[in-house]
C-alpha positions in Angstrom: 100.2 -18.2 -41.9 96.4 -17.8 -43.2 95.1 -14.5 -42.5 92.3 -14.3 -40.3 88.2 -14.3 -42.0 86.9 -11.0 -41.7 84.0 -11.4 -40.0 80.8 -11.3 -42.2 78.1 -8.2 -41.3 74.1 -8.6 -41.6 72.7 -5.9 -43.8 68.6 -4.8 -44.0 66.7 -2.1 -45.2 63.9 -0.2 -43.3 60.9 1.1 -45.0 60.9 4.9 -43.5 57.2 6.2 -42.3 56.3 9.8 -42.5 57.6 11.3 -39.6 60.3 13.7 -38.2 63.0 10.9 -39.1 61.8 11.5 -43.3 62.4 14.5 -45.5 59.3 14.9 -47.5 60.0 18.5 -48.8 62.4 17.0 -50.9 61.7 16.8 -54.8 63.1 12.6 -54.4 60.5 12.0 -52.3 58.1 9.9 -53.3 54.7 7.7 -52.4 55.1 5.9 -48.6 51.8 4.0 -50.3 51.9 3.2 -53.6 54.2 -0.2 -54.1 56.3 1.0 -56.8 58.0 2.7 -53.7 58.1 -0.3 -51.8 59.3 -2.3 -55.5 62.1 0.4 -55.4 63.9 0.2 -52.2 63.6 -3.9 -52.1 64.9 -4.2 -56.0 67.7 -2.1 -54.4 68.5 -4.0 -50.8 68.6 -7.5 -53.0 70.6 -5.7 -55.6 72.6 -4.9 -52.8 72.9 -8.6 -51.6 71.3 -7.3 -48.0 69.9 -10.0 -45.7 66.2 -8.5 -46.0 63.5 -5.5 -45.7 62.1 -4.8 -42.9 58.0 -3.1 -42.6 57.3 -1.3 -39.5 54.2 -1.2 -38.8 51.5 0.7 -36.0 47.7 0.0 -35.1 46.8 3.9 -34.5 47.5 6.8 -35.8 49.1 9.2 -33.7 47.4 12.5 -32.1 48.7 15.5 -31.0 46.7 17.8 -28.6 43.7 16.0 -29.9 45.0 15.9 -33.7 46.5 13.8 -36.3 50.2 14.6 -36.0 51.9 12.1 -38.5 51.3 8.9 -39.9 54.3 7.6 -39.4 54.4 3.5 -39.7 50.6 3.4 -39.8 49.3 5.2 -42.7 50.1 2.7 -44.8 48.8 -0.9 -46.5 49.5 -3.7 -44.3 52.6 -4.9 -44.0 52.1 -8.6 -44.5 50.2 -8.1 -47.7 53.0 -5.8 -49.1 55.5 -8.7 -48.2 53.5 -11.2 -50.3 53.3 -8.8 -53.6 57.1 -7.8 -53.2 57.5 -12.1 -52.4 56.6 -11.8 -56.5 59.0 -9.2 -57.5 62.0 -10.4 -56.0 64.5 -13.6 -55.4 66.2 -14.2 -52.8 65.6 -10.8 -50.0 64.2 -11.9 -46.8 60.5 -10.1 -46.0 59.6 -8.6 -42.7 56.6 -8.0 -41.3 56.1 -5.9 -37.9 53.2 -7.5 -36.6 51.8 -7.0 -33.1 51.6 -9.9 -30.5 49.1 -8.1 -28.2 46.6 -7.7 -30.5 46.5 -10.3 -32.8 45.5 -14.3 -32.6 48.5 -17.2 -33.0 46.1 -19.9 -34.9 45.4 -16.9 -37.7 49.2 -15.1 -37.5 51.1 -18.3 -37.7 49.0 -19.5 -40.5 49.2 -16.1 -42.7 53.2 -15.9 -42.0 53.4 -19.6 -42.7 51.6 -18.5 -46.0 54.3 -15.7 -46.9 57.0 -18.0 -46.4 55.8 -20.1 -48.6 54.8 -17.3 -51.3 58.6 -16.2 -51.0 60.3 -19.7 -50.8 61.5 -19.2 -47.3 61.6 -15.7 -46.9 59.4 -14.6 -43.9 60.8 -12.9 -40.9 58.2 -11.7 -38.2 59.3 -8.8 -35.8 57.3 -9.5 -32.7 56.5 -6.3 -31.2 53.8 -5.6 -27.9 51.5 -3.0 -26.9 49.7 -2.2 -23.5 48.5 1.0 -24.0 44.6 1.4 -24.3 45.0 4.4 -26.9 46.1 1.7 -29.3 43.6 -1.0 -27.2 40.4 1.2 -28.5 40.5 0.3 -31.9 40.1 -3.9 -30.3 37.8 -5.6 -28.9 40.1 -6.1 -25.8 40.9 -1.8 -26.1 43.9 -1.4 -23.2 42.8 -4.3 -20.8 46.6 -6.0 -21.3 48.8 -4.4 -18.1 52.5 -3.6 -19.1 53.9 -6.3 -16.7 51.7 -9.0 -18.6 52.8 -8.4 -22.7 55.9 -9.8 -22.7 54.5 -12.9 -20.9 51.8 -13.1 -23.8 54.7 -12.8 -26.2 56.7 -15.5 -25.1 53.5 -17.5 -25.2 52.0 -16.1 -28.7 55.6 -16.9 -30.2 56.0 -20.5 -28.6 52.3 -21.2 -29.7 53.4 -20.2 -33.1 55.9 -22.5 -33.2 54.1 -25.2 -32.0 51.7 -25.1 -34.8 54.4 -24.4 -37.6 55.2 -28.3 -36.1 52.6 -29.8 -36.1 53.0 -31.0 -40.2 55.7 -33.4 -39.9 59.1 -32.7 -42.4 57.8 -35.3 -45.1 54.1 -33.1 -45.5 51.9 -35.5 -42.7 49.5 -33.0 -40.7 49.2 -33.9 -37.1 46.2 -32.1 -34.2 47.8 -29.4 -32.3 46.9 -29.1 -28.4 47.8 -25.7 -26.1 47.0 -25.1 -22.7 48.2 -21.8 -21.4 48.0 -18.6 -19.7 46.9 -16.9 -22.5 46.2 -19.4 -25.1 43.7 -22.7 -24.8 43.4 -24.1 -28.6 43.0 -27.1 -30.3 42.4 -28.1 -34.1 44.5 -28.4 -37.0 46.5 -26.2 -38.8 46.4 -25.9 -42.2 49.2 -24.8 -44.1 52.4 -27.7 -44.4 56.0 -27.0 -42.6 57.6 -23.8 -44.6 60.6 -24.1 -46.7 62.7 -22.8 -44.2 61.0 -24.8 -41.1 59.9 -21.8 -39.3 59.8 -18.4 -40.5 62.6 -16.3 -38.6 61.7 -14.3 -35.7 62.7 -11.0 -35.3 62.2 -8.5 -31.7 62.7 -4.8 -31.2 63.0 -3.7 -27.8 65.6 -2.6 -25.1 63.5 -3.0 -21.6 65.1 -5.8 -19.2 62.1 -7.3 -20.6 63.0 -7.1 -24.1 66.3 -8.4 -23.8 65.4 -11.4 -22.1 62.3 -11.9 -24.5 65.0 -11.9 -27.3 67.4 -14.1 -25.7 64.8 -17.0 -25.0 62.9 -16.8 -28.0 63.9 -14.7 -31.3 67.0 -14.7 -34.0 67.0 -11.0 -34.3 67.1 -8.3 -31.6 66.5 -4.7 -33.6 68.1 -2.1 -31.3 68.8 1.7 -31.1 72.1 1.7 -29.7 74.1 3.7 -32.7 77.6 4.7 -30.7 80.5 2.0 -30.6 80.4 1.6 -27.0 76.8 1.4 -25.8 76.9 -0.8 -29.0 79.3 -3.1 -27.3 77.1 -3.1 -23.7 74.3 -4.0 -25.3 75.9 -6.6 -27.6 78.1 -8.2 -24.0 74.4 -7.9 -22.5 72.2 -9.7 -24.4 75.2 -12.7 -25.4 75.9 -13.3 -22.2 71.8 -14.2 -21.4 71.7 -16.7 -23.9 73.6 -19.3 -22.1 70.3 -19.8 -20.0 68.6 -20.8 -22.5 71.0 -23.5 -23.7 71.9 -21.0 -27.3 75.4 -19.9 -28.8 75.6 -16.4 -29.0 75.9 -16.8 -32.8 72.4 -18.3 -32.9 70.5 -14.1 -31.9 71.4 -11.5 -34.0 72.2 -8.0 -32.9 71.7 -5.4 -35.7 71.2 -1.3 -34.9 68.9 0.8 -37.0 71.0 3.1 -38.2 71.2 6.2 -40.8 74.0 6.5 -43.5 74.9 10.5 -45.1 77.3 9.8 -48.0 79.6 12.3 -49.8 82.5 12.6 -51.4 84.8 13.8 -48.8 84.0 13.7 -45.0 83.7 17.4 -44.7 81.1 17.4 -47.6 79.2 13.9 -45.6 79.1 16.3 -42.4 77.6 19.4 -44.1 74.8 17.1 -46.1 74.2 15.8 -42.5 73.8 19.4 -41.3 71.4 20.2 -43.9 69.1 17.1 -43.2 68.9 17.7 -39.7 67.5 21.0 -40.5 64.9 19.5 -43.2 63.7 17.2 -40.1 63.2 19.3 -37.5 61.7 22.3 -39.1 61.2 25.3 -36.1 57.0 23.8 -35.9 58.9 20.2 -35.0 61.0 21.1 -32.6 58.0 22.5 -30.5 56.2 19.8 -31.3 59.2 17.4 -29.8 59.6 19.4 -26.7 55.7 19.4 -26.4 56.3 15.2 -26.0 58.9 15.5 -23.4 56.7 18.4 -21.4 53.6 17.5 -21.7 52.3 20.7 -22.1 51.1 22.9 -25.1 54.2 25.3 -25.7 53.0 26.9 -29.5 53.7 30.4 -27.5 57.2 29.3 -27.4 59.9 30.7 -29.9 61.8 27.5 -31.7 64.8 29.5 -31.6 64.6 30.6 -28.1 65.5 28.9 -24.7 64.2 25.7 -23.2 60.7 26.1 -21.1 61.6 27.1 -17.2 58.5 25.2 -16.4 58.6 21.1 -15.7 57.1 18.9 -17.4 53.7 16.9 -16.9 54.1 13.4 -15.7 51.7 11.0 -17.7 50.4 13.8 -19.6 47.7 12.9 -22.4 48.6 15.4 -24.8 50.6 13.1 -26.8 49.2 9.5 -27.8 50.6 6.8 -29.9 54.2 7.0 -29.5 56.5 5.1 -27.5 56.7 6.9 -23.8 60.2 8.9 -23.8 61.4 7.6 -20.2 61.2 9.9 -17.1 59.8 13.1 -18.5 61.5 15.2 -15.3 64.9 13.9 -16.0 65.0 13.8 -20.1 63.8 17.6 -19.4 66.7 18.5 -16.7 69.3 16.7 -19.2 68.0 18.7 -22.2 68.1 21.7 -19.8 71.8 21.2 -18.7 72.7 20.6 -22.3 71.2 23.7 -23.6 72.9 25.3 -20.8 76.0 23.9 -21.6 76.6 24.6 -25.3 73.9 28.1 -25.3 71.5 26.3 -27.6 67.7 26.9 -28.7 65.0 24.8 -28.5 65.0 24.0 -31.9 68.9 23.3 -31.4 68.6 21.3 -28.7 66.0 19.1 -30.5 68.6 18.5 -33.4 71.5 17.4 -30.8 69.3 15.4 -28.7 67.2 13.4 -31.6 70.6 12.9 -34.4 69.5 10.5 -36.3 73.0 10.1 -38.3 74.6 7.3 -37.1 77.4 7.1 -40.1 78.5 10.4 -41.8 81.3 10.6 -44.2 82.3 9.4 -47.3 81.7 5.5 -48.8 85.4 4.3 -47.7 84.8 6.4 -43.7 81.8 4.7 -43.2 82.6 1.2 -45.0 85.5 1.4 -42.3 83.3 2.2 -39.5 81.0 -0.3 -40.1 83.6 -2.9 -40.5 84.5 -1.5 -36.9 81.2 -2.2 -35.1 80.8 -5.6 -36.3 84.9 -6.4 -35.7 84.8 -5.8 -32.3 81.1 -6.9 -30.9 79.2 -3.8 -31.2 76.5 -5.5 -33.7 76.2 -8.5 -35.8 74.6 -6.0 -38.6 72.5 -3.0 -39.0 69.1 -2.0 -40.6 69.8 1.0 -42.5 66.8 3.7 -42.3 67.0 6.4 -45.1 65.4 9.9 -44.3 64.4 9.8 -48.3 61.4 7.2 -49.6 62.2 5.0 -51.8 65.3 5.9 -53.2 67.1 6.7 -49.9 69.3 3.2 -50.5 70.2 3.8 -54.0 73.8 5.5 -53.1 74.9 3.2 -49.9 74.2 0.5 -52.4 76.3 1.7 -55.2 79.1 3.7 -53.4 79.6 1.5 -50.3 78.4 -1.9 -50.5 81.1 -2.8 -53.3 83.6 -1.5 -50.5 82.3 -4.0 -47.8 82.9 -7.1 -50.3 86.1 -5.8 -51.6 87.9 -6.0 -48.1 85.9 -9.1 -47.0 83.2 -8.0 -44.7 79.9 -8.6 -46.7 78.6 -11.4 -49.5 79.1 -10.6 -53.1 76.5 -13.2 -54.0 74.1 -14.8 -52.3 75.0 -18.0 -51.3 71.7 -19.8 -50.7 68.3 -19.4 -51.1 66.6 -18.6 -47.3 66.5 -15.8 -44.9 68.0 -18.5 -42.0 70.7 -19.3 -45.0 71.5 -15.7 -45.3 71.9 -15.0 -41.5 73.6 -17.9 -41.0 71.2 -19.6 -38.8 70.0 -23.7 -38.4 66.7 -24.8 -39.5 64.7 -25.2 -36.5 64.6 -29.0 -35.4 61.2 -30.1 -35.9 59.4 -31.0 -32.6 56.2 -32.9 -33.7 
């Protein structure tokens, strides 16, 4: 009998912002701006035969009690013009811009991602991400007047839209006019760039909401997600397959891959401590009141980082905080952290570190080339997006120590085997609907 095909996982690499997820104390770290940081981690993912890299990107920088706090994602060159200088320095990596749906045009955003996948020879992914928040809104014309209920609506729309005018140059290089009449969108012209080597550039969404899910059942090839553990892995993954149906797709035509952190070492003891020590370098004791201060709402600098959790609640819809994603119901993320604390006699600043891990694989190459192997086997994720806490070089060892162990037993490419982004995930050219 023929064994069975082991089952072929997606690989990406993030590009890290500065932020509590990064170590920037340490000596490694290097430029989030200059690109021979971004040249270094991409050289690495394609010498590493990964699917493609992956720019996050923000449209404000956030504030903290009325200050800067980090730059995160934002304070950085644009992603889409990064893409297009690292589209010159490498082969065959996908490139993935973050763009923003909300505020941004589809006649101008189709055209420019059109243009990148051209630059790269059919290698543009965008991740389609929303905003309804009038913090963000103030730096546009149309500052904050979107309501929550309404972006993924406009979504759906800007990325059909987008599609529709990736069409409208037929296969064999004959531009046709281009008519739409929507909610949001009433144009009509010609576009200007021909189809792109890959038909459409891919489509990529990140998001958990109801929403979200649906949004990346109906309409995208990539869902990014959180979910790090094996088993909300596998709800999530049984969740968003069994919505595609609907929509008349196989479940191998969306891809679910994690964003997930890797600590290597040489034994899994030796993985565990390094993990130990990074979670310390991330949430300094200044951090951790600075990450209770975005759960409570409240200005807590009076607070001891290695003292006990605030008795006070926190402040729904506080202000103090703006740019970042909304943490869910403030009262009961503060009554979990509470019990927890309770529970195990930790500190604030403990409590921070067990309630934000980032580590989703600790141990050494052949533990988490196993575990990996795991998650993919049996329907937790199609892949991952690997986010290092170190700039650029925070690939460099997954890459040499446990790549090579993937392909050995089967589970990833040794070489690339065409020339695409939809080639390397495994997905159809889009039929062309002129």
């Amino acid at each position: 009998m023929t064994a069975p095909t082991q089952k072929q996982m997606h690989l990406a690499a993030h590009f890290p912002g500065v932020n509590n997820t990064t170590v920037w104390s340490d000596p490694r770290s290097k430029s989030q701006i200059d690109f021979s940081s971004f040249e270094h981690l991409a050289r690495t993912a394609e010498r590493g035969r990964f699917d493609f890299f992956f720019l996050a990107e923000g449209l404000r920088l956030r504030e903290h009690n009325g200050r800067i706090h980090d730059l995160d994602v934002v304070g950085r060159p644009e992603s889409l013009t990064v893409l297009s200088a690292l589209a010159a320095v490498t082969d065959r990596l996908g490139l993935a811009a973050t763009v923003n749906a909300t505020f941004n045009e589809p006649y101008e955003l189709a055209r420019r991602l059109a243009t990148l996948d051209h630059l790269s020879a059919g290698r543009a992914a965008w991740n389609v991400v929303t905003s309804s928040d009038a913090f963000t809104g103030e730096n546009f014309r149309r500052g904050g007047y979107l309501d929550r209920a309404d972006r993924y609506t406009r979504a759906a729309e800007f990325v059909a839209t987008a599609r529709e005018l990736w069409d409208t140059w037929t296969p064999d290089g004959t531009p046709r006019p281009f008519h739409h009449h929507g909610q949001h969108f009433t144009i009509e012209g010609e576009f200007t760039v021909p189809r792109s080597p890959q038909g459409h550039p891919v489509v990529i969404q990140a998001g958990d909401s109801a929403e979200g899910r649906e949004f990346a059942a109906s309409a995208t090839d990539v869902i990014f997600t959180r979910h790090g553990t094996l088993e909300a892995g596998r709800t999530f993954y049984a969740d968003v397959k069994a919505r595609l149906a609907k929509y008349g797709r196989e479940p191998d035509e969306l891809k679910i891959m994690p964003g997930v952190t890797v600590v290597l070492g040489d034994s899994d003891a030796e993985a565990q401590e390094r993990a130990a020590e990074i979670r310390l370098q991330q949430i300094s004791p200044q951090n951790a009141i600075l990450a209770l201060e975005q759960i409570w709402g409240r200005d807590l600098s009076s607070y001891d980082p290695d003292g006990p959790l605030p008795e006070i609640d926190p402040v729904p819809g506080s202000t103090l905080v703006q740019g970042r994603v909304r943490i869910g119901d403030q009262l009961e993320v503060a009554a979990r952290w509470r019990a927890l604390s309770q529970a195990k006699g930790l500190s604030i600043r403990q409590t921070v570190i067990e309630t934000t891990g980032r580590q989703s694989f600790i141990g050494s190459p052949e533990t988490v080339a196993a575990e990996l192997i795991e998650f993919v086997s049996t329907g937790a994720a199609d892949g991952f997006i690997l986010v290092p806490h170190l700039t650029p070089g925070g690939l460099d060892d997954f890459v040499d120590r446990v790549v090579p162990l993937l392909q050995e037993r089967g589970a990833f490419r040794s070489e690339y085997t065409g020339s695409t982004l939809r080639s390397h995930l495994g997905l159809a050219e889009p039929v062309w609907k002129g």
